[in-house]
C-alpha positions as protocol buffer text, in pm:
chain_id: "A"
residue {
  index: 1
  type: UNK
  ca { x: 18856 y: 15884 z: 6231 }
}
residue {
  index: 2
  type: UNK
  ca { x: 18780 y: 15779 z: 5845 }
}
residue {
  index: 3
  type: UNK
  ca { x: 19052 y: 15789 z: 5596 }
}
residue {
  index: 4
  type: UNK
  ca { x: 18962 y: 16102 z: 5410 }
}
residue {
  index: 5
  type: UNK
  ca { x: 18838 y: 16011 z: 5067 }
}
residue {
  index: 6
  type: UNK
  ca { x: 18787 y: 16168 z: 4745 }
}
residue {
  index: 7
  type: UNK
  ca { x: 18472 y: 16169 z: 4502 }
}
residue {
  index: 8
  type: UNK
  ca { x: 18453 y: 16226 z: 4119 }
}
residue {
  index: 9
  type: UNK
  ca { x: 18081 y: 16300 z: 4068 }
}
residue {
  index: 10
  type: UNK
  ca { x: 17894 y: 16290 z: 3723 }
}
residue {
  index: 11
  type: UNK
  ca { x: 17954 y: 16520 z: 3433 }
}
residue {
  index: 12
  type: UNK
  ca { x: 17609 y: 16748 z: 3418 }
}
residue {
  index: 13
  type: UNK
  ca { x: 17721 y: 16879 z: 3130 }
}
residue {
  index: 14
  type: UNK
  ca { x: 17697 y: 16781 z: 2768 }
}
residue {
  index: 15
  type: UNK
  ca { x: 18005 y: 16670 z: 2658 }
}
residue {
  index: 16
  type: UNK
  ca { x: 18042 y: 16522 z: 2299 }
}
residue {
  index: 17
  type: UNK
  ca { x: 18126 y: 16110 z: 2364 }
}
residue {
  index: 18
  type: UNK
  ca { x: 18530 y: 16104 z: 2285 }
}
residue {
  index: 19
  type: UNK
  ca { x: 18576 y: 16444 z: 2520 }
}
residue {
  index: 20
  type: UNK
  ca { x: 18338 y: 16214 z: 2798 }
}
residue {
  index: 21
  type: UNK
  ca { x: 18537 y: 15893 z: 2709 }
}
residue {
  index: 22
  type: UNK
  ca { x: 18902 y: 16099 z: 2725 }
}
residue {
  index: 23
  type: UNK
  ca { x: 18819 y: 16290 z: 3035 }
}
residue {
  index: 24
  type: UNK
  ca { x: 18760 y: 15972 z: 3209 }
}
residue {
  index: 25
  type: UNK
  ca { x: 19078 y: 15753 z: 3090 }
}
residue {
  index: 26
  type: UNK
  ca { x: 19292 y: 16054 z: 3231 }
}
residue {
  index: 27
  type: UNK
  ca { x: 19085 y: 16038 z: 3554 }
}
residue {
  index: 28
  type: UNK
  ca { x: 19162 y: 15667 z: 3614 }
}
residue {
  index: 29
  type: UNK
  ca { x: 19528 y: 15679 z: 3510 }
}
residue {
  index: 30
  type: UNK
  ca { x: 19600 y: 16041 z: 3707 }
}
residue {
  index: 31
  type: UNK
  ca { x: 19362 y: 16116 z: 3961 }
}
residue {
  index: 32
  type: UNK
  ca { x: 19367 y: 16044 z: 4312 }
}
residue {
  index: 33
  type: UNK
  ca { x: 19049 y: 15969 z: 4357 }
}
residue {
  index: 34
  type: UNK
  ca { x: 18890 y: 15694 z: 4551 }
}
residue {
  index: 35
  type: UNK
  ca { x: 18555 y: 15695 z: 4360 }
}
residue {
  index: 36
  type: UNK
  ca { x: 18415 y: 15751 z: 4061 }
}
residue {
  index: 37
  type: UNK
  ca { x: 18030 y: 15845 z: 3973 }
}
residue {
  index: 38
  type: UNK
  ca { x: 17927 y: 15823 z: 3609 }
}
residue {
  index: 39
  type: UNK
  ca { x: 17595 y: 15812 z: 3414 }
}
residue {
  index: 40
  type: UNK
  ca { x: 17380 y: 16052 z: 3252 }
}
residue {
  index: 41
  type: UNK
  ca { x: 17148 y: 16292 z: 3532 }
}
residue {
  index: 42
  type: UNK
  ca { x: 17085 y: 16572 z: 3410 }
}
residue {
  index: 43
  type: UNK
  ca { x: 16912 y: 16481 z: 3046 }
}
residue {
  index: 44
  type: UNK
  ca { x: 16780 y: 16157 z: 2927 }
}
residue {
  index: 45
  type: UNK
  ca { x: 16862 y: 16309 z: 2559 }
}
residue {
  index: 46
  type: UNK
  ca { x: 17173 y: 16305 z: 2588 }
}
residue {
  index: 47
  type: UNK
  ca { x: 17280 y: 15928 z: 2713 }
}
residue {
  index: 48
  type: UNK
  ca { x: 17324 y: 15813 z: 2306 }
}
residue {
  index: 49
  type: UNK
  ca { x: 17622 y: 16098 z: 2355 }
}
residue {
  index: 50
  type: UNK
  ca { x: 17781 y: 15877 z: 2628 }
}
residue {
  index: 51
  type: UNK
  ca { x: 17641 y: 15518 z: 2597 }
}
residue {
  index: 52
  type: UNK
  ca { x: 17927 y: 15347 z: 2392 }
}
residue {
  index: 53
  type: UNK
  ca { x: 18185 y: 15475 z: 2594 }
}
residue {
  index: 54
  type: UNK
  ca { x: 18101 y: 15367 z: 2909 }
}
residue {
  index: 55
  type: UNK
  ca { x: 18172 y: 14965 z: 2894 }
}
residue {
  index: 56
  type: UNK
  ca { x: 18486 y: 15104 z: 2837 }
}
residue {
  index: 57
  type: UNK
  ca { x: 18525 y: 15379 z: 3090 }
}
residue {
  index: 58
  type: UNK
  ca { x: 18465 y: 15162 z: 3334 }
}
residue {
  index: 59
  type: UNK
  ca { x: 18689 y: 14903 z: 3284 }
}
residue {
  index: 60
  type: UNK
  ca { x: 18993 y: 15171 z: 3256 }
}
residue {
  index: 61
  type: UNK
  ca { x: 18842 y: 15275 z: 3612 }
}
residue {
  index: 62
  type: UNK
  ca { x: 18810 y: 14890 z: 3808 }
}
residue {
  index: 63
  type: UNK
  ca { x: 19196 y: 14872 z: 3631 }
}
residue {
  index: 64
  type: UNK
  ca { x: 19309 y: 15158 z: 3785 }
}
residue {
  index: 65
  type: UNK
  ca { x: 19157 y: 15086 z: 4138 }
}
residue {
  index: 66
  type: UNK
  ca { x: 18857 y: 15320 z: 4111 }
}
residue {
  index: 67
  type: UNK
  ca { x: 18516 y: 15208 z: 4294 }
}
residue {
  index: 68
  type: UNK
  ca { x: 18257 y: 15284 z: 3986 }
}
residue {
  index: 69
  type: UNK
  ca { x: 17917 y: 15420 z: 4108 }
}
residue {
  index: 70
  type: UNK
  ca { x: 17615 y: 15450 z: 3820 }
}
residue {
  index: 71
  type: UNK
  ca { x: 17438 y: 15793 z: 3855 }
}
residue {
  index: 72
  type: UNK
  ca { x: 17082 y: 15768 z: 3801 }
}
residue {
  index: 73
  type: UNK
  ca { x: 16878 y: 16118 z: 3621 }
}
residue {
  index: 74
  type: UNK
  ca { x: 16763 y: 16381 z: 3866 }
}
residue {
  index: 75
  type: UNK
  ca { x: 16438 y: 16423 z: 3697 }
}
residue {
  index: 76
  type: UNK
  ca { x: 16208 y: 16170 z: 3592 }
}
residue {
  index: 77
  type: UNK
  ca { x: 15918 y: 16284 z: 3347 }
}
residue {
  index: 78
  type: UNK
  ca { x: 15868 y: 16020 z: 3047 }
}
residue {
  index: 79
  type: UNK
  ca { x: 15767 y: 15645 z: 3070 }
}
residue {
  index: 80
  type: UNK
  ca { x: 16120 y: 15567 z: 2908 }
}
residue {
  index: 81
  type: UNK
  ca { x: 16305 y: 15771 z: 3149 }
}
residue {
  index: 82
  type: UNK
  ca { x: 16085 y: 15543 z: 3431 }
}
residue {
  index: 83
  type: UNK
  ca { x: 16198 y: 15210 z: 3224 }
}
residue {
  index: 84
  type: UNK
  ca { x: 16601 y: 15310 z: 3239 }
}
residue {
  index: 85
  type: UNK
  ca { x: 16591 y: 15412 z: 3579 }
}
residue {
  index: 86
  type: UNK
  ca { x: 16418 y: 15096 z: 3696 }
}
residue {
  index: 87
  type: UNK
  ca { x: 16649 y: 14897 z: 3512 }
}
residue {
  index: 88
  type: UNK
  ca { x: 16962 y: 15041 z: 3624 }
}
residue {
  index: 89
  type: UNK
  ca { x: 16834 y: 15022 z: 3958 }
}
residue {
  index: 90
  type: UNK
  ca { x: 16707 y: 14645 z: 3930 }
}
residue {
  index: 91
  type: UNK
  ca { x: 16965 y: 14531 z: 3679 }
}
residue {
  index: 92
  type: UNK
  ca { x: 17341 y: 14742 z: 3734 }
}
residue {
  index: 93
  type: UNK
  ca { x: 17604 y: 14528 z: 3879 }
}
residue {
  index: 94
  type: UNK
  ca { x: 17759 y: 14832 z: 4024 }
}
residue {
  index: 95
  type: UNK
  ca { x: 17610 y: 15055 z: 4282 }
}
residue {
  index: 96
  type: UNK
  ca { x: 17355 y: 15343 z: 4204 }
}
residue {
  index: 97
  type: UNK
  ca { x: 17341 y: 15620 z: 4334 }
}
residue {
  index: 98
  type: UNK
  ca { x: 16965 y: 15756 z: 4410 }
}
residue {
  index: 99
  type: UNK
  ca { x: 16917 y: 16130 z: 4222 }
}
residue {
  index: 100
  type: UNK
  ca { x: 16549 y: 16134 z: 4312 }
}
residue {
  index: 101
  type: UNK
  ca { x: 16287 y: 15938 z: 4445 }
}
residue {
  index: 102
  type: UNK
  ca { x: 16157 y: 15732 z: 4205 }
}
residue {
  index: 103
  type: UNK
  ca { x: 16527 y: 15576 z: 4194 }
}
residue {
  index: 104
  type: UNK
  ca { x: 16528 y: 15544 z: 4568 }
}
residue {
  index: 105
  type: UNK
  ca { x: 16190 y: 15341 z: 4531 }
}
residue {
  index: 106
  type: UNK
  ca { x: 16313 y: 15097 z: 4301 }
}
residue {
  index: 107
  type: UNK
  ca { x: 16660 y: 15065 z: 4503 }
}
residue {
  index: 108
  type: UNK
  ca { x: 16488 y: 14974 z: 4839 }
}
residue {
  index: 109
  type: UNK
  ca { x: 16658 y: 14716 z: 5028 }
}
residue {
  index: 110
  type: UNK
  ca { x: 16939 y: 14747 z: 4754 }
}
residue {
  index: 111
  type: UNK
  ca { x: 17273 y: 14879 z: 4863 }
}
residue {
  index: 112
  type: UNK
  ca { x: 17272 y: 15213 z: 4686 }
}
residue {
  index: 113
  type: UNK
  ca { x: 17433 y: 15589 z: 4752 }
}
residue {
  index: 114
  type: UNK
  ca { x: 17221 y: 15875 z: 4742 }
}
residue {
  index: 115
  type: UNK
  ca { x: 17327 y: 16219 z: 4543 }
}
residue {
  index: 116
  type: UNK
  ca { x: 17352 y: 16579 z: 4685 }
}
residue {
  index: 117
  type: UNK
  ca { x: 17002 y: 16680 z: 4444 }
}
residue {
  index: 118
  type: UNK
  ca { x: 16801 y: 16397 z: 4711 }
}
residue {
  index: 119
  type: UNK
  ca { x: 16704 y: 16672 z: 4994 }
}
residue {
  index: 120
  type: UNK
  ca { x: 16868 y: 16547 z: 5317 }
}
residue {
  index: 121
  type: UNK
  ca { x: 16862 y: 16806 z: 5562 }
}
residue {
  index: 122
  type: UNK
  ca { x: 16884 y: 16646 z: 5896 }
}
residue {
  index: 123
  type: UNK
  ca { x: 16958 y: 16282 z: 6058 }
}
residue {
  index: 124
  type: UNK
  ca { x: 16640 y: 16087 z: 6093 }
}
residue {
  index: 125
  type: UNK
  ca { x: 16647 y: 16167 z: 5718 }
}
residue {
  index: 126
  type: UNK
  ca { x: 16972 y: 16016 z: 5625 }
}
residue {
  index: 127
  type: UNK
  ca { x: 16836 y: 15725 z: 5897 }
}
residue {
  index: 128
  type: UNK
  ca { x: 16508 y: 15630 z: 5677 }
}
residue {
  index: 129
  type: UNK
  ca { x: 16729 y: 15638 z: 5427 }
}
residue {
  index: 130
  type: UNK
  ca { x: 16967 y: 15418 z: 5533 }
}
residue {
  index: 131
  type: UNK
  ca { x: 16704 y: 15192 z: 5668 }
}
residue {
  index: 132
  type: UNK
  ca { x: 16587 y: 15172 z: 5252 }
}
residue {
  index: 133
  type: UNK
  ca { x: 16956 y: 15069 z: 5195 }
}
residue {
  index: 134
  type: UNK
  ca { x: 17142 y: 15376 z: 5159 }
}
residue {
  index: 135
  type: UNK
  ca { x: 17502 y: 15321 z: 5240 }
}
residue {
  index: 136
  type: UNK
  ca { x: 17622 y: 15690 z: 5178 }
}
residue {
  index: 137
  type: UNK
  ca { x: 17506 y: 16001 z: 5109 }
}
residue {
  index: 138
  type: UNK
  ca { x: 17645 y: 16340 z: 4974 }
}
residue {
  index: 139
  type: UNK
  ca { x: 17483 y: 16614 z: 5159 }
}
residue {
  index: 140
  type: UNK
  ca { x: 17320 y: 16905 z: 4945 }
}
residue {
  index: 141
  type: UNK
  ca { x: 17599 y: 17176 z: 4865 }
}
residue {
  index: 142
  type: UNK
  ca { x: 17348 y: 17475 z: 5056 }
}
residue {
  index: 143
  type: UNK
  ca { x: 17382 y: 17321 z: 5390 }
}
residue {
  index: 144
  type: UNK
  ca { x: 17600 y: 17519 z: 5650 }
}
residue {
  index: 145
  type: UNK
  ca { x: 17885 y: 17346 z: 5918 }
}
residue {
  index: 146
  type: UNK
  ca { x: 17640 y: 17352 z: 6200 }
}
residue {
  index: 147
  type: UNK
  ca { x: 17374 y: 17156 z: 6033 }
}
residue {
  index: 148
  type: UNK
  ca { x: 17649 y: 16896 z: 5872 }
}
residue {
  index: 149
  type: UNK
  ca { x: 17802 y: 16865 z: 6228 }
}
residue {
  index: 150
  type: UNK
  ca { x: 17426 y: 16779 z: 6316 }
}
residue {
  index: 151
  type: UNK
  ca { x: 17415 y: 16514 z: 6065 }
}
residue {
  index: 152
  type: UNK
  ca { x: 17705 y: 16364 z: 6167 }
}
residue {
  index: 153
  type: UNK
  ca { x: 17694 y: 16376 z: 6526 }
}
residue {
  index: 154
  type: UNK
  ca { x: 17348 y: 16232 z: 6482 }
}
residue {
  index: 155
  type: UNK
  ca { x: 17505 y: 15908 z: 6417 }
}
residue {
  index: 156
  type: UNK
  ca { x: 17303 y: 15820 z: 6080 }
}
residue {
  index: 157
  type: UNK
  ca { x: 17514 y: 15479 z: 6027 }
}
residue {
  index: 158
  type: UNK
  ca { x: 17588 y: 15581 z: 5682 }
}
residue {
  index: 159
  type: UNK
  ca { x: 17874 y: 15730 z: 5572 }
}
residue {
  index: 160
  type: UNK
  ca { x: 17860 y: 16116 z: 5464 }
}
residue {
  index: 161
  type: UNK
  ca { x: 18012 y: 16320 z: 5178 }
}
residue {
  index: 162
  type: UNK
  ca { x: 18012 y: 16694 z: 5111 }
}
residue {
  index: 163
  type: UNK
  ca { x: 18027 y: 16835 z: 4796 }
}
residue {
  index: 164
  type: UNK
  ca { x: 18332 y: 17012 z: 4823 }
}
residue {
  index: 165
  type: UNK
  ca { x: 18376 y: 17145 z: 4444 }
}
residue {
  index: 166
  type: UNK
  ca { x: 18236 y: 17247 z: 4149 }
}
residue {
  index: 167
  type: UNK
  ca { x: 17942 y: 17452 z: 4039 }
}
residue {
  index: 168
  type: UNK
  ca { x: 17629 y: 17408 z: 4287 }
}
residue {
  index: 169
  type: UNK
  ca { x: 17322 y: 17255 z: 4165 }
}
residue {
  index: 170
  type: UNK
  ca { x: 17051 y: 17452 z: 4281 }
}
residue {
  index: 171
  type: UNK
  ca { x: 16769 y: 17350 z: 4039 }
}
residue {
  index: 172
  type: UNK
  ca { x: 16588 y: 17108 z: 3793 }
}
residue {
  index: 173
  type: UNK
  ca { x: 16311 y: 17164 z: 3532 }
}
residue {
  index: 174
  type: UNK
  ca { x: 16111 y: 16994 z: 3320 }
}
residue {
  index: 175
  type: UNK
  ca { x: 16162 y: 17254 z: 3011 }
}
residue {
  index: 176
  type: UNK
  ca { x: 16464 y: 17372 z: 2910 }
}
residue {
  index: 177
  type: UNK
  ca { x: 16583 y: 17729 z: 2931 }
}
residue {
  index: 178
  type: UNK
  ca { x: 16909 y: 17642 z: 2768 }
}
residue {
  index: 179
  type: UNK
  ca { x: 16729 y: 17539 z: 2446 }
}
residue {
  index: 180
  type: UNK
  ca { x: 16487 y: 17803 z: 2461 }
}
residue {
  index: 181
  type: UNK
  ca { x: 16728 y: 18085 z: 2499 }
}
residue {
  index: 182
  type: UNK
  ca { x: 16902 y: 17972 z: 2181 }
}
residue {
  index: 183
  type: UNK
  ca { x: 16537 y: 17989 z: 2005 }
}
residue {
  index: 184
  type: UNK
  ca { x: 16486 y: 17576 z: 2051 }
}
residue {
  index: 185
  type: UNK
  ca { x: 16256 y: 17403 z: 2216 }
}
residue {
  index: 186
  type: UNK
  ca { x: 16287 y: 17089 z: 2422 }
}
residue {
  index: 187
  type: UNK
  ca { x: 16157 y: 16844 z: 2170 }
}
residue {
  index: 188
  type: UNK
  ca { x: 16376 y: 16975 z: 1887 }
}
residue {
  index: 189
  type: UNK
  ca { x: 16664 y: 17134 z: 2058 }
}
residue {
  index: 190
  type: UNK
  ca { x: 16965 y: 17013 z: 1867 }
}
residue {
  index: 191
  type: UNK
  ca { x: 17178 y: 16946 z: 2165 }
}
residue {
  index: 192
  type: UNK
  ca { x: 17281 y: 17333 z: 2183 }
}
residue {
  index: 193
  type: UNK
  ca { x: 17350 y: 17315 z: 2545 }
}
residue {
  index: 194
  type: UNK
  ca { x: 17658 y: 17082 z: 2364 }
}
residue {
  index: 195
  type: UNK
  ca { x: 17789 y: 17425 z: 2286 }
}
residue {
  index: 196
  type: UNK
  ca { x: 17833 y: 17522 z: 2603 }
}
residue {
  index: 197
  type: UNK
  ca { x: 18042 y: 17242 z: 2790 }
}
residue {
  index: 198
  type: UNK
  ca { x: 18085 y: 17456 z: 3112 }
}
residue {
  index: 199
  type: UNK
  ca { x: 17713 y: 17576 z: 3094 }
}
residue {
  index: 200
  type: UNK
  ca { x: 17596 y: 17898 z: 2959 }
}
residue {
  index: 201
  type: UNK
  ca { x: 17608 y: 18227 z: 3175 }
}
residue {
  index: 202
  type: UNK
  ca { x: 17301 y: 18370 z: 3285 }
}
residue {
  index: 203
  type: UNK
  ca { x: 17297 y: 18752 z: 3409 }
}
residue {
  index: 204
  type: UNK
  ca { x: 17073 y: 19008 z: 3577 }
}
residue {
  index: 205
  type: UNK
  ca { x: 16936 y: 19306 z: 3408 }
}
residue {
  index: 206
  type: UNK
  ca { x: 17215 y: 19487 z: 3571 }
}
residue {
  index: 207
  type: UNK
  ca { x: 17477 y: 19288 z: 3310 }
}
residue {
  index: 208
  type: UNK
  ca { x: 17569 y: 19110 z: 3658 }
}
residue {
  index: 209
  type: UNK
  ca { x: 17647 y: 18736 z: 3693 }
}
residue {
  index: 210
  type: UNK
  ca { x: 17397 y: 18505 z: 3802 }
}
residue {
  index: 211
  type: UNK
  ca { x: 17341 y: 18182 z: 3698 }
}
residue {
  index: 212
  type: UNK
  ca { x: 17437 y: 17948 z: 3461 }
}
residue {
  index: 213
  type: UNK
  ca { x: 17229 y: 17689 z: 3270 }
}
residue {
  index: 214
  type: UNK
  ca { x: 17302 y: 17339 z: 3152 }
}
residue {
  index: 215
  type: UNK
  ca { x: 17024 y: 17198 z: 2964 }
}
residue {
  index: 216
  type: UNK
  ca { x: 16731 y: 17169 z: 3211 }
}
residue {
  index: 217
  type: UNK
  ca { x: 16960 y: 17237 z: 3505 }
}
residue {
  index: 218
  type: UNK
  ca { x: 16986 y: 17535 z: 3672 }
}
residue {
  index: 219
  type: UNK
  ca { x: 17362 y: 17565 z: 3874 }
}
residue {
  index: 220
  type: UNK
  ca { x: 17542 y: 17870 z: 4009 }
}
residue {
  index: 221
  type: UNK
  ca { x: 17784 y: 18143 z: 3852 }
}
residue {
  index: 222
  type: UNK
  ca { x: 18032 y: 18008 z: 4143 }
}
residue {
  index: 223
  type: UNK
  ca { x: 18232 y: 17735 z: 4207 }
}
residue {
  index: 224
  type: UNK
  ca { x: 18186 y: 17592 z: 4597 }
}
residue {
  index: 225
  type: UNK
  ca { x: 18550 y: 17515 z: 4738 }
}
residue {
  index: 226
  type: UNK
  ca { x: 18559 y: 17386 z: 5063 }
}
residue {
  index: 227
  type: UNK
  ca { x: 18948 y: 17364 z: 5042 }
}
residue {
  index: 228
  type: UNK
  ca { x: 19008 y: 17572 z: 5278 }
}
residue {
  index: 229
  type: UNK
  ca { x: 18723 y: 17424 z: 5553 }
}
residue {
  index: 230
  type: UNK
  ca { x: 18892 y: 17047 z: 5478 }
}
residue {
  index: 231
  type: UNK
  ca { x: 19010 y: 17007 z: 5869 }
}
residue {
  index: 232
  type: UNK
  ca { x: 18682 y: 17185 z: 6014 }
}
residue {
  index: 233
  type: UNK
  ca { x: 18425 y: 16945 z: 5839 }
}
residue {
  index: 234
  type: UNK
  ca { x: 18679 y: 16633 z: 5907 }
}
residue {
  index: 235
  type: UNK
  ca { x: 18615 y: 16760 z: 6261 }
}
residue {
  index: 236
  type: UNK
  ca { x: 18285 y: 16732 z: 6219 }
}
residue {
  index: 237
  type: UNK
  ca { x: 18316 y: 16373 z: 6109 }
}
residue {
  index: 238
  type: UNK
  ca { x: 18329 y: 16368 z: 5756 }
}
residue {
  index: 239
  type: UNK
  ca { x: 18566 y: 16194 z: 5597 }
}
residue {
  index: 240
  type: UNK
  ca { x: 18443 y: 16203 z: 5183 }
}
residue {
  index: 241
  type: UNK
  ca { x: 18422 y: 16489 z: 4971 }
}
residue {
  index: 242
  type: UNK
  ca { x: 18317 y: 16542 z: 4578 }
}
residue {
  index: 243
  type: UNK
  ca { x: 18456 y: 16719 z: 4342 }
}
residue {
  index: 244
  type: UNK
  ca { x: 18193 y: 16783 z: 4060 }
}
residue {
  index: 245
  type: UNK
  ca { x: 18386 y: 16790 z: 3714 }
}
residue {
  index: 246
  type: UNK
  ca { x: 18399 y: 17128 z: 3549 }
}
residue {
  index: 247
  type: UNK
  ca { x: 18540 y: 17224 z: 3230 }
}
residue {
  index: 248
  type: UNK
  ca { x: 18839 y: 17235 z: 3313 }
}
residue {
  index: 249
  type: UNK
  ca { x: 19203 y: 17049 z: 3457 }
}
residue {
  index: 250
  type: UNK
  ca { x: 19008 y: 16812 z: 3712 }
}
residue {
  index: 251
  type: UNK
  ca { x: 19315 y: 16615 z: 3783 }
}
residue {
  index: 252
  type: UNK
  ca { x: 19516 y: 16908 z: 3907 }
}
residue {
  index: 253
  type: UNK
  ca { x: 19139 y: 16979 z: 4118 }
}
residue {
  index: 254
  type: UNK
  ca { x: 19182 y: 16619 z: 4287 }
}
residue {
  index: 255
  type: UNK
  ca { x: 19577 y: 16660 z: 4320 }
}
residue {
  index: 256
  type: UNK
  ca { x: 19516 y: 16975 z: 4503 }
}
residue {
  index: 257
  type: UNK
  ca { x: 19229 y: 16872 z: 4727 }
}
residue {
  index: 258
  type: UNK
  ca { x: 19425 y: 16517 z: 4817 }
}
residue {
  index: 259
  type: UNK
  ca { x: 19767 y: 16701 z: 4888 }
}
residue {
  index: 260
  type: UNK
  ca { x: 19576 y: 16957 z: 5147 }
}
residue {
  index: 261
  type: UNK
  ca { x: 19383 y: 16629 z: 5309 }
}
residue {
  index: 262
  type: UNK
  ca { x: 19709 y: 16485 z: 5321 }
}
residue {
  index: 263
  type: UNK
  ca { x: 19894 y: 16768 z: 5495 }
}
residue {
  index: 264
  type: UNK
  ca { x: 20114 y: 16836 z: 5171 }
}
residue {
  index: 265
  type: UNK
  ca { x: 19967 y: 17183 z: 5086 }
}
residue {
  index: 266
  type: UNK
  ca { x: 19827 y: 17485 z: 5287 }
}
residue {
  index: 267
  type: UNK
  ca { x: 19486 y: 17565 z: 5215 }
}
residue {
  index: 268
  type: UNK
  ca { x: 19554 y: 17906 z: 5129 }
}
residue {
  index: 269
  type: UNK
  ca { x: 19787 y: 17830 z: 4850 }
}
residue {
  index: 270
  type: UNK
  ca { x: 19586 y: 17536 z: 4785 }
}
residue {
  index: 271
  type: UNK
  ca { x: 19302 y: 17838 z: 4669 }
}
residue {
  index: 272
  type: UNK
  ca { x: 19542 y: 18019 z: 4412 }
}
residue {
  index: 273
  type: UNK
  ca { x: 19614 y: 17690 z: 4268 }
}
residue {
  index: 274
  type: UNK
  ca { x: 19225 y: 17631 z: 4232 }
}
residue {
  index: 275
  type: UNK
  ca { x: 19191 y: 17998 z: 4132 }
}
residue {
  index: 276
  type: UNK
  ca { x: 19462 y: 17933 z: 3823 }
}
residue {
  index: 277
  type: UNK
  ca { x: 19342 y: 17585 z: 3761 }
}
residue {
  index: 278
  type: UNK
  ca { x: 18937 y: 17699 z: 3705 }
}
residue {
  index: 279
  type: UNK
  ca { x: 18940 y: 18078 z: 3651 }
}
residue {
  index: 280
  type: UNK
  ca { x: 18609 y: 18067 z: 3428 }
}
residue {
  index: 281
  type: UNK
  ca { x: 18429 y: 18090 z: 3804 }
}
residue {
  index: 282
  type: UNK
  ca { x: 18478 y: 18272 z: 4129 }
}
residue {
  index: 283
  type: UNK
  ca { x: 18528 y: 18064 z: 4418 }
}
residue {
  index: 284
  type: UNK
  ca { x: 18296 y: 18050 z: 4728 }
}
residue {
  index: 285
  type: UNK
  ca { x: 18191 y: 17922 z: 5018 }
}
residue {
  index: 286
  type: UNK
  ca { x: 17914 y: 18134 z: 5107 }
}
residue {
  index: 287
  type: UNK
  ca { x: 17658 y: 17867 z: 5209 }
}
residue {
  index: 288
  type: UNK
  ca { x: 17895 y: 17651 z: 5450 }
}
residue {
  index: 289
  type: UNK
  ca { x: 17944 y: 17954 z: 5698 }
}
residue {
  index: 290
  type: UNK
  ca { x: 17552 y: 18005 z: 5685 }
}
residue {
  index: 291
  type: UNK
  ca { x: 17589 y: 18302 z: 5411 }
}
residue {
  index: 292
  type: UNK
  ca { x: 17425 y: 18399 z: 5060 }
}
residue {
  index: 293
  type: UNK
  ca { x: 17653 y: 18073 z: 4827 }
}
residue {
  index: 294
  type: UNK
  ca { x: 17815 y: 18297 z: 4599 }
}
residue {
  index: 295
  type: UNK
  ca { x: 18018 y: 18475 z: 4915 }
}
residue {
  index: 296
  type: UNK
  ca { x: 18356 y: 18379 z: 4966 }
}
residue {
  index: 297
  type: UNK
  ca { x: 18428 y: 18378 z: 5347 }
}
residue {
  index: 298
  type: UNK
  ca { x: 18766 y: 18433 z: 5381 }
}
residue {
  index: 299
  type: UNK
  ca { x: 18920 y: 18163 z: 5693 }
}
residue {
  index: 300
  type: UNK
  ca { x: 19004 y: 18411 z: 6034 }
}
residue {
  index: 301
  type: UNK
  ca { x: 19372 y: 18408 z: 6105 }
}
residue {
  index: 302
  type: UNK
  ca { x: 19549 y: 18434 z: 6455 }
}
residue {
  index: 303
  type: UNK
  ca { x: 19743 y: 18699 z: 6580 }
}
């Protein structure tokens, strides 16, 4: 089996370009991570925020031993937005990873990962993929063990990664809640969603927690940890997992998830470390054991 490896996906959220630029120093310098995913993909606005950091960032990432993987935006809708993606796909001398389709049509025949917001639900999936150059792909968040195992055992000849933490990305739109529910509109909308670097809570009419938006993104009140369903889904033949970076000590989130792959740290108190590490979110699990995703499944113990 695989070395198990760990993932830094991109930042979805909006953070101002020295808090970007910081977070990812201490990432190459700290973290144990094997890979590192960064880009804009969530708003085309907001690459100026990022831009002349990222020469930078990178470098500090090759130094430190990182593999450095250009995200690619998860929505295309403007003629510019068509321009930048075909150029990073044509033109980056580090792999891309595919968000959508029209970046999987200008990386074809070009080695190239593909994102957990690309729908890939079964193996002759990740196969056509793969056949189009994919070398890797992280599965979506809502799919359950049994249809991972699937996947896996279905022998797609690329490698596969779960998304094993962070805030789920359920949805994408082409206006912006987040600017509208500050009184803004898409065109005009001042970067508010800046204000909110862990997203901004959405909740029922019962006062209940819901949602939370990002810009034009739509992701969940909880935070998916698999840490505690490491060993089954390495049984099931995967062998990477991404952590997506929230708002909060991701270091201490990648020391905790390597030191339970490793053997180092029980899962359980591998939880309450998560739990005190990222307490603006529940944890859950919900959708990996087949359940609503906000549930947190609790593992079965022995007698």
């Amino acid at each position: 089996m695989a070395e198990a490896q760990l993932t830094l996906g991109p930042v979805y959220a909006l953070w101002d370009g020295p808090k970007w630029r910081d977070f990812y120093f201490r990432i190459a310098d700290e973290a144990p991570v094997d890979r590192v995913v960064v880009g804009e993909t969530v708003c085309s606005k907001r690459q100026h925020f990022t831009e002349p950091h990222l020469a930078e960032v990178i470098e500090r990432l090759e130094a430190a031993g990182k593999e450095v993987i250009i995200s690619t935006y998860a929505l295309v809708t403007l003629p510019r937005e068509i321009k930048q993606v075909r150029e990073t796909a044509e033109g980056s001398p580090y792999p891309v990873e595919a968000n959508d389709l029209s970046a999987l049509n200008f990386l074809k025949d070009r080695p190239h990962t593909v994102g957990p917001l690309v729908n890939v639900y079964n193996a002759p999936t990740a196969r056509v993929l793969k056949s189009r150059g994919a070398t890797a792909i992280c599965l979506p968040p809502e799919l359950p063990l049994d249809s991972i195992a699937a996947i896996a055992a279905g022998d797609p000849g690329v490698e596969l990664e779960v998304f094993a933490f962070g805030r789920m990305p359920l949805a994408i739109s082409a206006r912006c809640a987040h600017a509208r529910s500050k009184g803004k509109i898409k065109d005009n909308c001042q970067f508010v969603c800046g204000d909110d670097p862990d997203g901004l809570a959405v909740k029922t009419l019962d006062h209940q927690p819901f949602l939370v938006l990002n810009g034009v993104q739509t992701v969940s009140h909880t935070c998916q940890s698999l840490v505690g369903e490491l060993g089954a889904l390495r049984a099931a033949g995967i062998s990477r997992f991404r952590l997506s970076p929230q708002d909060c000590d991701m270091v201490a989130v990648a020391l905790t998830y390597r030191a339970v792959l490793d053997g180092r740290l029980a899962a359980d108190n591998a939880l309450a470390e998560l739990k005190a590490i990222y307490p603006a979110a529940p944890l859950s699990n919900g959708f990996l054991h087949g359940r609503e995703g906000a549930a947190y499944i609790a593992a079965a113990r022995s007698a």
